[in-house]
MIDOSE-1310 file (N, C-alpha, C; in nm, 2 decimals, decimal comma, always signed):
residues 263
xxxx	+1,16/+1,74/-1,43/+1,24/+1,64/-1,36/+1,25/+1,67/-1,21; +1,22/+1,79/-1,18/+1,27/+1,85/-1,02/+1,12/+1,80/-0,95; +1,02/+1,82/-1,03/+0,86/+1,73/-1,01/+0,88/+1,61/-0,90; +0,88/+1,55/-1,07/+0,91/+1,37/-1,03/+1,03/+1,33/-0,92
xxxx	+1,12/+1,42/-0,94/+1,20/+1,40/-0,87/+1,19/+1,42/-0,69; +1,08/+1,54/-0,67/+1,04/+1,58/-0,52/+0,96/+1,42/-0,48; +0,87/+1,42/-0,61/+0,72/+1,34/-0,60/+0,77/+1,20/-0,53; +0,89/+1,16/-0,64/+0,92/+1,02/-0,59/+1,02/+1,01/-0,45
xxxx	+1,05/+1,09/-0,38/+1,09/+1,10/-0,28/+1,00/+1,11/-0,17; +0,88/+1,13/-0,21/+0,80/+1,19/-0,08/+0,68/+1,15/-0,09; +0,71/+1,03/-0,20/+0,53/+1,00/-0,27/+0,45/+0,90/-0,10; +0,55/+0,86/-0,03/+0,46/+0,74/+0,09/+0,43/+0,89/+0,17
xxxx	+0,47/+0,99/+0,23/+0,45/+1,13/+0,31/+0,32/+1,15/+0,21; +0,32/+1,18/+0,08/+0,16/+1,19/+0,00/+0,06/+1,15/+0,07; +0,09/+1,02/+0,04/-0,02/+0,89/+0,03/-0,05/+0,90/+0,19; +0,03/+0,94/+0,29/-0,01/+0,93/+0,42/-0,10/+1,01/+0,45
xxxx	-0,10/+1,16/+0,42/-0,17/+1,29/+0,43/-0,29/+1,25/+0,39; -0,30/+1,19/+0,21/-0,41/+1,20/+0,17/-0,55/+1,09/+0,25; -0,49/+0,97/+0,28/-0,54/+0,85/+0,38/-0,59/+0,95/+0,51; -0,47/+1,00/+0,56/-0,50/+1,10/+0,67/-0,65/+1,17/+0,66
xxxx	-0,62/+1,25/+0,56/-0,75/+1,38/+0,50/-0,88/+1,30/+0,52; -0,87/+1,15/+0,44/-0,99/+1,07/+0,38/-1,05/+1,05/+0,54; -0,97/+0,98/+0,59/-0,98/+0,96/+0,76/-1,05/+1,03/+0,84; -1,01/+1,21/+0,85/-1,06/+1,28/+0,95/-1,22/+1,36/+0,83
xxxx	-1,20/+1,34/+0,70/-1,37/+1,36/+0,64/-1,46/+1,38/+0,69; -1,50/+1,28/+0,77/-1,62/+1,24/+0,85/-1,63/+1,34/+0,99; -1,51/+1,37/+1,04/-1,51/+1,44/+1,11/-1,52/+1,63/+1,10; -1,49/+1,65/+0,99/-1,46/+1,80/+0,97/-1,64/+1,81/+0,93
xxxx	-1,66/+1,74/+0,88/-1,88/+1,70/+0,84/-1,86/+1,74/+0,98; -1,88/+1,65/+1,06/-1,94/+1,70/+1,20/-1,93/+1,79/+1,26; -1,86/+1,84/+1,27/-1,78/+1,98/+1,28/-1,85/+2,06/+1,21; -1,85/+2,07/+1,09/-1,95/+2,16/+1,01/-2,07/+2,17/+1,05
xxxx	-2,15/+2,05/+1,07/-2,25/+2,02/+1,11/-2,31/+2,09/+1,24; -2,22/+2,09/+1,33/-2,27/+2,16/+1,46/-2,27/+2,34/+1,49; -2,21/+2,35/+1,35/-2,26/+2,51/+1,31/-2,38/+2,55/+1,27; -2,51/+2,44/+1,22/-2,58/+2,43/+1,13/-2,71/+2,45/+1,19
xxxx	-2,78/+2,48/+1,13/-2,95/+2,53/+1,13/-3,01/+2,47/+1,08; -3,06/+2,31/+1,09/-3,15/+2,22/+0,94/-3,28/+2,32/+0,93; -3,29/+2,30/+0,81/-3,42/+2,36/+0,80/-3,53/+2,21/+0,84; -3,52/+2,13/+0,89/-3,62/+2,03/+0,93/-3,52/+1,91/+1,02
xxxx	-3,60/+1,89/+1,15/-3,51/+1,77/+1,19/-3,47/+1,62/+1,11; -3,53/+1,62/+1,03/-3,48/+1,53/+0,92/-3,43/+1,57/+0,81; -3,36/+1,68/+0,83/-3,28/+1,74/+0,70/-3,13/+1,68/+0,75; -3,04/+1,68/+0,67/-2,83/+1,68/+0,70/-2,80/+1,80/+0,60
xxxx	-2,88/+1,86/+0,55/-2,80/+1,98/+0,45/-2,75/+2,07/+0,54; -2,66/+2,16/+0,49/-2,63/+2,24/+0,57/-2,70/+2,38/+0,53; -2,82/+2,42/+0,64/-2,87/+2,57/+0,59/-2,82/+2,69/+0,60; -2,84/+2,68/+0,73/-2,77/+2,80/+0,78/-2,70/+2,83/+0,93
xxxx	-2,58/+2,92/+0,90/-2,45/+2,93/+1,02/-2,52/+2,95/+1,14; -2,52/+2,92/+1,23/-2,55/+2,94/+1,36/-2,46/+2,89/+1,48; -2,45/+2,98/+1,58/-2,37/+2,97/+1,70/-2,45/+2,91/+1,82; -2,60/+2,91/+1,77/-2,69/+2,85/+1,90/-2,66/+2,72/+1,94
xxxx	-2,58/+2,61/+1,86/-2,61/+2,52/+1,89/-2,48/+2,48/+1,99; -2,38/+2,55/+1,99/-2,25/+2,61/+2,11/-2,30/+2,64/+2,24; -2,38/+2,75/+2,19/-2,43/+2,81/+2,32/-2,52/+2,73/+2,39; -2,62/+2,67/+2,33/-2,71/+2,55/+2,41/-2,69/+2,39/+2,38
xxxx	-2,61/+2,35/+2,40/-2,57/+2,26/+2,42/-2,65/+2,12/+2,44; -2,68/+2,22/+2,54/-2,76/+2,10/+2,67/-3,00/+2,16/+2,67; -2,97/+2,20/+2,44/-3,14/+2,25/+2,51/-3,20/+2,10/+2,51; -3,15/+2,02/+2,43/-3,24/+1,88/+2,48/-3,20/+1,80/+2,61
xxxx	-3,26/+1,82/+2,68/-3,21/+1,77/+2,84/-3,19/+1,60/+2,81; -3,28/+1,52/+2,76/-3,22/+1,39/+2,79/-3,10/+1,37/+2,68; -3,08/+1,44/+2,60/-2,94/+1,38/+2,56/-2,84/+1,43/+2,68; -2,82/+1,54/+2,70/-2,74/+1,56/+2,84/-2,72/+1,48/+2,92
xxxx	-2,84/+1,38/+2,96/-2,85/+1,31/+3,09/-2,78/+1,17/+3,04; -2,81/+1,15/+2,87/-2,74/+1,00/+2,84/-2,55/+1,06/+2,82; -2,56/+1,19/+2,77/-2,38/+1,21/+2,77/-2,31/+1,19/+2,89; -2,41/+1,23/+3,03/-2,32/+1,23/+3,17/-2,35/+1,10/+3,14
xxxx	-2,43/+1,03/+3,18/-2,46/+0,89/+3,18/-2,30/+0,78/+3,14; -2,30/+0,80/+2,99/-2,20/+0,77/+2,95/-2,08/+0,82/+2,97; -2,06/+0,93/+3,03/-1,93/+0,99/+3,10/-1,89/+0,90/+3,24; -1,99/+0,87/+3,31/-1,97/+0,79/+3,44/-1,95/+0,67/+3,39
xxxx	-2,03/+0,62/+3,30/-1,99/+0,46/+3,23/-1,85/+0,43/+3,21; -1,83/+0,53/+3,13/-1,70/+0,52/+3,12/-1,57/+0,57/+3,20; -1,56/+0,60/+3,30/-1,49/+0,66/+3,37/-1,49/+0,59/+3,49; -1,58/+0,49/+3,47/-1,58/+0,35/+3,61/-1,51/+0,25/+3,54
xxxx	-1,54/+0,22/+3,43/-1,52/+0,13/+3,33/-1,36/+0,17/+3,30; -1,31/+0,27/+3,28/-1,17/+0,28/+3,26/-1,08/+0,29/+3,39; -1,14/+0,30/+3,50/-1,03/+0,30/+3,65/-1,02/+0,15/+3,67; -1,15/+0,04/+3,62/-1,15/-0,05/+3,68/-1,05/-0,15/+3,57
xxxx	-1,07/-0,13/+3,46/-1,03/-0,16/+3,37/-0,90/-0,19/+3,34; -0,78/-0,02/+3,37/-0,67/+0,02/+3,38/-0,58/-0,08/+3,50; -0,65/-0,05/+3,65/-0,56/-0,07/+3,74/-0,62/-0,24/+3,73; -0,68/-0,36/+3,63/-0,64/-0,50/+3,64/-0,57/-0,51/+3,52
xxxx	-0,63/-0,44/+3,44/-0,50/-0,43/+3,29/-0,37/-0,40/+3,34; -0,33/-0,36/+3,39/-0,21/-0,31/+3,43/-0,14/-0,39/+3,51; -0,21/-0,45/+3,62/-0,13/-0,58/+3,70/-0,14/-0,72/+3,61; -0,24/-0,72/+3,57/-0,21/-0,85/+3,43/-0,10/-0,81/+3,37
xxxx	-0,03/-0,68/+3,33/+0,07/-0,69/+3,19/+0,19/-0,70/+3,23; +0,19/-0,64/+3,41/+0,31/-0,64/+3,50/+0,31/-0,83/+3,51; +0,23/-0,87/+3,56/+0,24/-1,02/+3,59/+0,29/-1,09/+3,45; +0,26/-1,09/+3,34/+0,26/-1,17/+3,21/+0,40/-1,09/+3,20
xxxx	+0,47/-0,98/+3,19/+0,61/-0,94/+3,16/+0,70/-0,98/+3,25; +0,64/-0,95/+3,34/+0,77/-0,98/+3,46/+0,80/-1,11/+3,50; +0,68/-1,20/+3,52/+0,70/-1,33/+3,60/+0,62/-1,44/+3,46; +0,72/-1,57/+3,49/+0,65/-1,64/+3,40/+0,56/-1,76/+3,48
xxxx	+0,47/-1,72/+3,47/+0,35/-1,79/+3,52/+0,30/-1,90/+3,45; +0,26/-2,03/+3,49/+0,24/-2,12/+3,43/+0,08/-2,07/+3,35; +0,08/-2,17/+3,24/-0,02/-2,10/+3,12/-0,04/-1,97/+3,05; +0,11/-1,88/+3,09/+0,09/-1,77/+3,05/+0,03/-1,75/+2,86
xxxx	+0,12/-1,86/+2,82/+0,06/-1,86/+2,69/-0,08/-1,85/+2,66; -0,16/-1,89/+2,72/-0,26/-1,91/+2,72/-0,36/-1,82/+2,75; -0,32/-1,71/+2,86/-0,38/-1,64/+2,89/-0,32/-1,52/+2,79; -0,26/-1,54/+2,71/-0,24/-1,43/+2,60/-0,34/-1,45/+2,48
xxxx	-0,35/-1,59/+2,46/-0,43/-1,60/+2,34/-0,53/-1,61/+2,44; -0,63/-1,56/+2,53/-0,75/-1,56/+2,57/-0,71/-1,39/+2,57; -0,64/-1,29/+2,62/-0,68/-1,14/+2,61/-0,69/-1,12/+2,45; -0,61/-1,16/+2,35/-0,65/-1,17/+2,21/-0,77/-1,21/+2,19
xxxx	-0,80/-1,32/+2,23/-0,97/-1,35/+2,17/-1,06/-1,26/+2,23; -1,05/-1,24/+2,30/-1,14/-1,11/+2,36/-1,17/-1,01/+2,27; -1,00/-0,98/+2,22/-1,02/-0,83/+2,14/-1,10/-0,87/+2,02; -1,06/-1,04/+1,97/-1,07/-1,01/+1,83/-1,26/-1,09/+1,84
xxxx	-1,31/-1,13/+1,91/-1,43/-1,18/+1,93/-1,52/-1,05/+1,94; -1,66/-1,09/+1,80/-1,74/-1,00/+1,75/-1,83/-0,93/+1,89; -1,87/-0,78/+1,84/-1,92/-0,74/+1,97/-2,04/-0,76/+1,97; -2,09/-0,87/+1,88/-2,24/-0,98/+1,88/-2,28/-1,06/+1,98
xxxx	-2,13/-1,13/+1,93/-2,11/-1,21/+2,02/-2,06/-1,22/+2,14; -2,01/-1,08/+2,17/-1,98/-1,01/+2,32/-2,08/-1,02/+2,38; -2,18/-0,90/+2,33/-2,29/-0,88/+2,37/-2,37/-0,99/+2,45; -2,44/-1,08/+2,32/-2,51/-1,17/+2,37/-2,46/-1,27/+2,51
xxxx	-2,29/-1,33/+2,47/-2,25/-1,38/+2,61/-2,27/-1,33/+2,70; -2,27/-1,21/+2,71/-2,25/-1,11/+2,88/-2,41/-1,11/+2,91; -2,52/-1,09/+2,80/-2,68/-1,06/+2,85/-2,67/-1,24/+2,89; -2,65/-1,34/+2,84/-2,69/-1,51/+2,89/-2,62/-1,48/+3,03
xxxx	-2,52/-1,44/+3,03/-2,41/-1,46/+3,22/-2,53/-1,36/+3,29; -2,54/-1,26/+3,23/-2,63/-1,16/+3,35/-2,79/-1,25/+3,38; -2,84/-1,27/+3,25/-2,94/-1,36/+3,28/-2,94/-1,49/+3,40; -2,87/-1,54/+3,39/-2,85/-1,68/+3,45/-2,79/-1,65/+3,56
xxxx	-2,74/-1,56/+3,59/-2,68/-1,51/+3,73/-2,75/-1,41/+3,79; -2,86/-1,40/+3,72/-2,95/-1,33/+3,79/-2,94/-1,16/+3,85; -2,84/-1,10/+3,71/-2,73/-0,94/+3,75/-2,89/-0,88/+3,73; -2,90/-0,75/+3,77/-3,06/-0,66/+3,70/-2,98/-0,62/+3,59
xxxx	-3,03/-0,61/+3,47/-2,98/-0,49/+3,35/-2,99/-0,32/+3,36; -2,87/-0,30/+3,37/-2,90/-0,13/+3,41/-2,74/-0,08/+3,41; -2,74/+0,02/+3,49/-2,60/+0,05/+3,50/-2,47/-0,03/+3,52; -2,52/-0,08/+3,63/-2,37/-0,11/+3,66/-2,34/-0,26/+3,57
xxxx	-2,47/-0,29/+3,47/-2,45/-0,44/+3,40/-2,39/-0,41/+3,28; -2,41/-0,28/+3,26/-2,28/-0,20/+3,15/-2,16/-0,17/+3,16; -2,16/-0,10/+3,31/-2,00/-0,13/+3,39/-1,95/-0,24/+3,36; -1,99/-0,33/+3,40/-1,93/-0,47/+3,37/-1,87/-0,51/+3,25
xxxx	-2,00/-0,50/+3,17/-1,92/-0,54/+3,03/-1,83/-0,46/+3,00; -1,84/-0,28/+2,99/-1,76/-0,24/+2,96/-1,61/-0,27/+2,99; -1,59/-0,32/+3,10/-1,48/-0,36/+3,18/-1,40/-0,47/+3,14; -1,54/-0,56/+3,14/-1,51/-0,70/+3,07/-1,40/-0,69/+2,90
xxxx	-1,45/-0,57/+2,76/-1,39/-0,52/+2,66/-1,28/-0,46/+2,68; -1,26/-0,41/+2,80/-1,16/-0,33/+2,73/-1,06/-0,37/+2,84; -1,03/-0,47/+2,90/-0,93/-0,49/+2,99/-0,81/-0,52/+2,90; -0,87/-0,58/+2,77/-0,79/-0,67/+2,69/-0,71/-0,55/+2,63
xxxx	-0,75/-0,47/+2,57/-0,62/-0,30/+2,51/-0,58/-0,30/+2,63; -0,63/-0,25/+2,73/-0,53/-0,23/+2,86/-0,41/-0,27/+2,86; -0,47/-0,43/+2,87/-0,26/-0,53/+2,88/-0,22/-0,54/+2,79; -0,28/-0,54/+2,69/-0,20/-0,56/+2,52/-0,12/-0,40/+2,50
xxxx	-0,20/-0,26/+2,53/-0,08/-0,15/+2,56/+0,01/-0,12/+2,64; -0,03/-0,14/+2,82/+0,08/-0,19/+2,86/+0,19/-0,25/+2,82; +0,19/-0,39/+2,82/+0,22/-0,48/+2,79/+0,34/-0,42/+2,67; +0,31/-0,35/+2,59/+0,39/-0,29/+2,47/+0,49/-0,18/+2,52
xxxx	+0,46/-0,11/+2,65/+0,53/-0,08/+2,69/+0,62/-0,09/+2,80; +0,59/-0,20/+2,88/+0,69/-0,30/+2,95/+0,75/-0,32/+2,87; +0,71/-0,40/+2,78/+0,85/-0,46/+2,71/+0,96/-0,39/+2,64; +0,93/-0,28/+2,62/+1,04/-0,15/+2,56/+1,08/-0,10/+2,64
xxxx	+1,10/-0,13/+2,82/+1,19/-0,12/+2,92/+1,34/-0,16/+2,89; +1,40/-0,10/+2,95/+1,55/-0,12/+2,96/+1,51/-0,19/+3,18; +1,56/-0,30/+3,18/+1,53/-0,34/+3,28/+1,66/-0,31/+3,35; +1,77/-0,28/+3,29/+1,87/-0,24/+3,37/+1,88/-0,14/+3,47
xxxx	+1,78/+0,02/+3,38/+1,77/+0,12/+3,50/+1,70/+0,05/+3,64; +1,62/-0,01/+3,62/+1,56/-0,07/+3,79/+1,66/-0,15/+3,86; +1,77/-0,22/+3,76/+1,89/-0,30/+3,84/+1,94/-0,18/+3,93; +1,99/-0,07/+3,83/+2,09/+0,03/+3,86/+2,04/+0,06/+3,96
xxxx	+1,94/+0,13/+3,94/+1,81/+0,16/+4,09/+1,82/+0,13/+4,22; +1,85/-0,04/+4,21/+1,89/-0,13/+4,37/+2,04/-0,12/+4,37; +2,10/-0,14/+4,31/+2,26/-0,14/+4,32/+2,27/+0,01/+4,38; +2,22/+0,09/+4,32/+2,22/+0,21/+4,43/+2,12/+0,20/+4,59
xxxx	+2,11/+0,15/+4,64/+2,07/+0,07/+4,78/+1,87/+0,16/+4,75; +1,82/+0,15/+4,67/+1,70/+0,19/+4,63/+1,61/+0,07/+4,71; +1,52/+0,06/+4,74/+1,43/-0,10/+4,78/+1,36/-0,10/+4,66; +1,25/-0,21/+4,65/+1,16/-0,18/+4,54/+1,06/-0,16/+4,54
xxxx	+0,97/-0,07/+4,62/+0,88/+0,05/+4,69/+0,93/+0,16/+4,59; +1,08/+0,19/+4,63/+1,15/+0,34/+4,60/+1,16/+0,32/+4,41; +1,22/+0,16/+4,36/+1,27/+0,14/+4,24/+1,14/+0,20/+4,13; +1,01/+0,16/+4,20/+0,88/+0,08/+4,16/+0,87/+0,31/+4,12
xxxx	+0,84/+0,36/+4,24/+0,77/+0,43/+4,23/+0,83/+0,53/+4,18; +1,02/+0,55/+4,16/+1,10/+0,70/+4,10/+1,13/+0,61/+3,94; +1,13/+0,52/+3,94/+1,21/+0,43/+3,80/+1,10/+0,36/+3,71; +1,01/+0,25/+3,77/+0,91/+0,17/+3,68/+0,78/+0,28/+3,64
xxxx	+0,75/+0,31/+3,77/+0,62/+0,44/+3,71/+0,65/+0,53/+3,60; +0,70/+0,63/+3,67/+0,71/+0,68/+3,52/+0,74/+0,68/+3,45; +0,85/+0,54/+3,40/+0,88/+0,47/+3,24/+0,73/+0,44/+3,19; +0,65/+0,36/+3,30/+0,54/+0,31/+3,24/+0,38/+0,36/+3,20
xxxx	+0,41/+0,49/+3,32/+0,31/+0,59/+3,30/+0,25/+0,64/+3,13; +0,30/+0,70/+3,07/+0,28/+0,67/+2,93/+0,19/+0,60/+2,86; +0,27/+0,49/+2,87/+0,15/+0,36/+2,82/+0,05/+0,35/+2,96; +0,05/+0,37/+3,06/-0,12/+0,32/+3,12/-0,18/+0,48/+3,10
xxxx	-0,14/+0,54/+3,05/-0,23/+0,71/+3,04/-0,26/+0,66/+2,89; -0,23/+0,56/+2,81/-0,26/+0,58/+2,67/-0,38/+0,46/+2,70; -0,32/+0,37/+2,77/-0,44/+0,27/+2,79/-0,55/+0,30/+2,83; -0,56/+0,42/+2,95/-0,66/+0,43/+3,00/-0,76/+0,51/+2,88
xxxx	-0,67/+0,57/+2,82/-0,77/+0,67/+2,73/-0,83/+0,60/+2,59; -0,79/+0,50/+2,59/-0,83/+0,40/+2,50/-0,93/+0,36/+2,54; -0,96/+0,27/+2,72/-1,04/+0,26/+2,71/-1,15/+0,36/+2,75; -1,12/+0,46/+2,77/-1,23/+0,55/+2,79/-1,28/+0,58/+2,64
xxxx	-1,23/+0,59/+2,51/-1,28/+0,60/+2,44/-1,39/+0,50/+2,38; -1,32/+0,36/+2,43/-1,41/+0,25/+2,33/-1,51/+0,24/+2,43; -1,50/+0,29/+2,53/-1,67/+0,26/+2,66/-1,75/+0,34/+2,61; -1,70/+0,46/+2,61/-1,83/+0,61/+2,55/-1,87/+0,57/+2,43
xxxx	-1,80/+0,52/+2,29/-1,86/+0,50/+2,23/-1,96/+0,38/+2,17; -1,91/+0,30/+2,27/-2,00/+0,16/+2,24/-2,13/+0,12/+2,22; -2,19/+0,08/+2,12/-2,33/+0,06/+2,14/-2,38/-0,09/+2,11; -2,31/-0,18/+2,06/-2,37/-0,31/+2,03/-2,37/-0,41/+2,19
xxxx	-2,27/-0,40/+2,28/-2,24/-0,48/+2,37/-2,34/-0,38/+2,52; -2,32/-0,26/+2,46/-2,46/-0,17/+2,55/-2,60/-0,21/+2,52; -2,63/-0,23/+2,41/-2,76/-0,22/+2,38/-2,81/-0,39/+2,43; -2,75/-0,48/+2,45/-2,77/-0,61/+2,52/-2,79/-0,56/+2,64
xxxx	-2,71/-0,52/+2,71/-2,69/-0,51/+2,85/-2,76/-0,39/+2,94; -2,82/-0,33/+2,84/-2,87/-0,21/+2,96/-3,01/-0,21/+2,98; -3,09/-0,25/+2,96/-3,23/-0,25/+3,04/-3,30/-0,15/+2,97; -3,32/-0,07/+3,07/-3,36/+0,10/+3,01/-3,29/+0,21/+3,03
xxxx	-3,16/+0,18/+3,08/-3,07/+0,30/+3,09/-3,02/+0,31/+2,93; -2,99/+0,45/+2,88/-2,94/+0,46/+2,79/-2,86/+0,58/+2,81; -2,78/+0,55/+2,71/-2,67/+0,58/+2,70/-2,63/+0,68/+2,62; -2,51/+0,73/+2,54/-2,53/+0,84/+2,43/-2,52/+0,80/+2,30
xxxx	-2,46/+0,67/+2,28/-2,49/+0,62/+2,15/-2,56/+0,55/+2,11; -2,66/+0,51/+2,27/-2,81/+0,49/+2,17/-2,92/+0,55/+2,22; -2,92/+0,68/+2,26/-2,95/+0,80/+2,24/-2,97/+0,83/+2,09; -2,83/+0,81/+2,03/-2,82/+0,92/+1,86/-2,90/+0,77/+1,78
xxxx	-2,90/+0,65/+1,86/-2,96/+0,57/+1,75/-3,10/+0,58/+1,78; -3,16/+0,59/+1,88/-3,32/+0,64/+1,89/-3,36/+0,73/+1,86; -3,26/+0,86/+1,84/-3,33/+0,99/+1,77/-3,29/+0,99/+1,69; -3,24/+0,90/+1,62/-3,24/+0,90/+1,46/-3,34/+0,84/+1,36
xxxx	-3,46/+0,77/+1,42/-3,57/+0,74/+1,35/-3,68/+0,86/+1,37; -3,63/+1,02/+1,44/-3,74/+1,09/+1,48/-3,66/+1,21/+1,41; -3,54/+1,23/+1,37/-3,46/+1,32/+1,34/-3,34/+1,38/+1,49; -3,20/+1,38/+1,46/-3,11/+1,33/+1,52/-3,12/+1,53/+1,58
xxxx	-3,07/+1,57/+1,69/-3,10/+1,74/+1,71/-2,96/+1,78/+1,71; -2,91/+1,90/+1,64/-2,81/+1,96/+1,56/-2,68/+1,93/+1,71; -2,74/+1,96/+1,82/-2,65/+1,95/+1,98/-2,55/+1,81/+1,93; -2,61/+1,68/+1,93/-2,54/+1,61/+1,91/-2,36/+1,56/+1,81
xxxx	-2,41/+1,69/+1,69/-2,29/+1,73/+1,69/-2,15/+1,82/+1,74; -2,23/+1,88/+1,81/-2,15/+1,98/+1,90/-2,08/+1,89/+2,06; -2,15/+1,77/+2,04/-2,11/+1,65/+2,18/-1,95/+1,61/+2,06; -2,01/+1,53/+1,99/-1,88/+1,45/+1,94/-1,76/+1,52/+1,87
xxxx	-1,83/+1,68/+1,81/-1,67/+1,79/+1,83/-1,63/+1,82/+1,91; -1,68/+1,83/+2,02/-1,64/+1,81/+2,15/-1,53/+1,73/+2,18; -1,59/+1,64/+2,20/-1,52/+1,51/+2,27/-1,43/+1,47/+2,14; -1,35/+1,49/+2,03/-1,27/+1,49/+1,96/-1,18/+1,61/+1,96
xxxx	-1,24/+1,71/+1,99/-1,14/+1,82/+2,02/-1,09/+1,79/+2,16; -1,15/+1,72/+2,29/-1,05/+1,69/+2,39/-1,00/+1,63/+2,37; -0,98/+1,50/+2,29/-0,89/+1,40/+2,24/-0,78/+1,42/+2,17; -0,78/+1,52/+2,14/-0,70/+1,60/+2,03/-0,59/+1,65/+2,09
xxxx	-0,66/+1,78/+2,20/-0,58/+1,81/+2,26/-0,47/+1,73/+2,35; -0,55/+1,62/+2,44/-0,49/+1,51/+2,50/-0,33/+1,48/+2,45; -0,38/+1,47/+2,34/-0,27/+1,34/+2,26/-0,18/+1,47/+2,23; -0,21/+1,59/+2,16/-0,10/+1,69/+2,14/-0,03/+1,74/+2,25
xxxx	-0,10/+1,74/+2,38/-0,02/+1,75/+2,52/+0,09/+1,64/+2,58; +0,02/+1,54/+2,49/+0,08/+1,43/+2,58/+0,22/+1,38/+2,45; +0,24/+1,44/+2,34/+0,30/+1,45/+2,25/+0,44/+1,53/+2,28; +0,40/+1,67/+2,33/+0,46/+1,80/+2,35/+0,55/+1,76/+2,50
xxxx	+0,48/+1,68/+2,53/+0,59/+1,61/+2,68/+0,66/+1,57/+2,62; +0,62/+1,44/+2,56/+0,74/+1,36/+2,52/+0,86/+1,38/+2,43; +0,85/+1,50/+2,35/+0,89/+1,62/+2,27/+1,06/+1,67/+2,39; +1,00/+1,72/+2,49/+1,01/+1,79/+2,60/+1,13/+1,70/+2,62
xxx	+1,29/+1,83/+2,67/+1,42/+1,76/+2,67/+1,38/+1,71/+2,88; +1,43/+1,61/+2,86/+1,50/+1,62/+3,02/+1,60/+1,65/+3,09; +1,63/+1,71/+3,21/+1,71/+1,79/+3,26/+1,78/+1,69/+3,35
């Protein structure tokens, strides 16, 4: 009875963990993975434990060059991204602008419009406009996807403002230079640090709206899709435990603030 009785109290906390576990699977593989020694570049077994592939990281040079690659991709793609995402979600919350409706269901179709069909639109615009395919025609798109998380997270956190502290703010003779930058920032800071890192994630990992638009630059995820018809090299996993373990940390830092009493 004390069983059933824990079980049925805690059975959705279960089911969350176990969804959880099923979730990060794929991940603790890769993880494992980047300990590993294939006995053949077209093996996935796991042979044998090794620390070499920590220590050299970087022995296949062009994957290095597509990871910085897509580190800059992304990291243009998320400044540019952030600071119009951000004056869009201030403009759509704050002020009502004629067609706003509209321009809400246009950042939704964006998100929910296939990245086929991303793709191909952006290679016909670059065509016809005559852009070169290469870097910066990935910048673009990138920019182009992910503006729409930008305002849609913002946006989620404007509106869980208490708009009174910025009253209070001017009623104490504050301008709104001073309101903007001790009162609205750092309420809002939060969500554009979550936004940004959103879209820094969905730029690094993107490959269908990349592979239209880049020419001959490549990138790191189609890097892992070109060496995967030759055998994928053990490094590759030691990139994406990587870059999950900073994300990890990120979020548990940015957790432990908000945790954090104020004084």
């Amino acid at each position: 009875m004390r069983v059933s009785r824990w079980l049925a109290d805690r059975w959705v906390l279960i089911v969350a963990l176990l969804v959880l576990g099923y979730l990060a699977l794929p991940v603790l593989v890769v993880a494992g993975l980047s300990f590993n020694r294939p006995s053949s570049r077209l093996s996935y077994d796991f042979n044998e434990f090794t620390l070499d592939n920590w220590r050299r990281p970087c022995a296949t040079s062009d994957m290095c060059d597509a990871v910085l690659r897509s580190v800059q991709i992304g990291f243009l793609a998320t400044v540019v991204a952030t600071v119009l995402g951000t004056l869009l979600a201030f403009a759509l919350v704050r002020h009502r602008l004629r067609g706003r409706s509209g321009v809400n269901a246009l950042i939704f179709l964006s998100m929910a419009t296939p990245e086929l069909v991303m793709g191909t639109s952006l290679l016909a615009l670059f065509v016809s406009a005559g852009v070169p395919q290469g870097f910066w025609s990935i910048v673009i798109a990138h920019v182009t996807f992910c503006v729409s998380f930008v305002v849609v997270t913002v946006k989620a956190r404007l509106a869980g403002m208490d708009r009174r502290l910025e009253e209070a703010a001017m009623d104490l003779y504050a301008n709104e230079w001073q309101t903007f930058r001790r009162i609205t920032l750092p309420l809002v800071l939060p969500g554009i640090v979550a936004a940004a890192l959103l879209a820094f994630s969905l730029s690094f990992d993107d490959f269908i709206v990349t592979n239209f638009n880049a020419g001959t630059t490549v990138t790191f995820p189609m890097y892992v899709w070109g060496a995967a018809q030759r055998g994928i090299p053990p490094q590759v996993n030691v990139i994406g435990t990587a870059m999950f373990a900073i994300a990890l940390i990120l979020t548990g830092l940015g957790a432990l603030r908000a945790r954090r009493p104020t004084t």
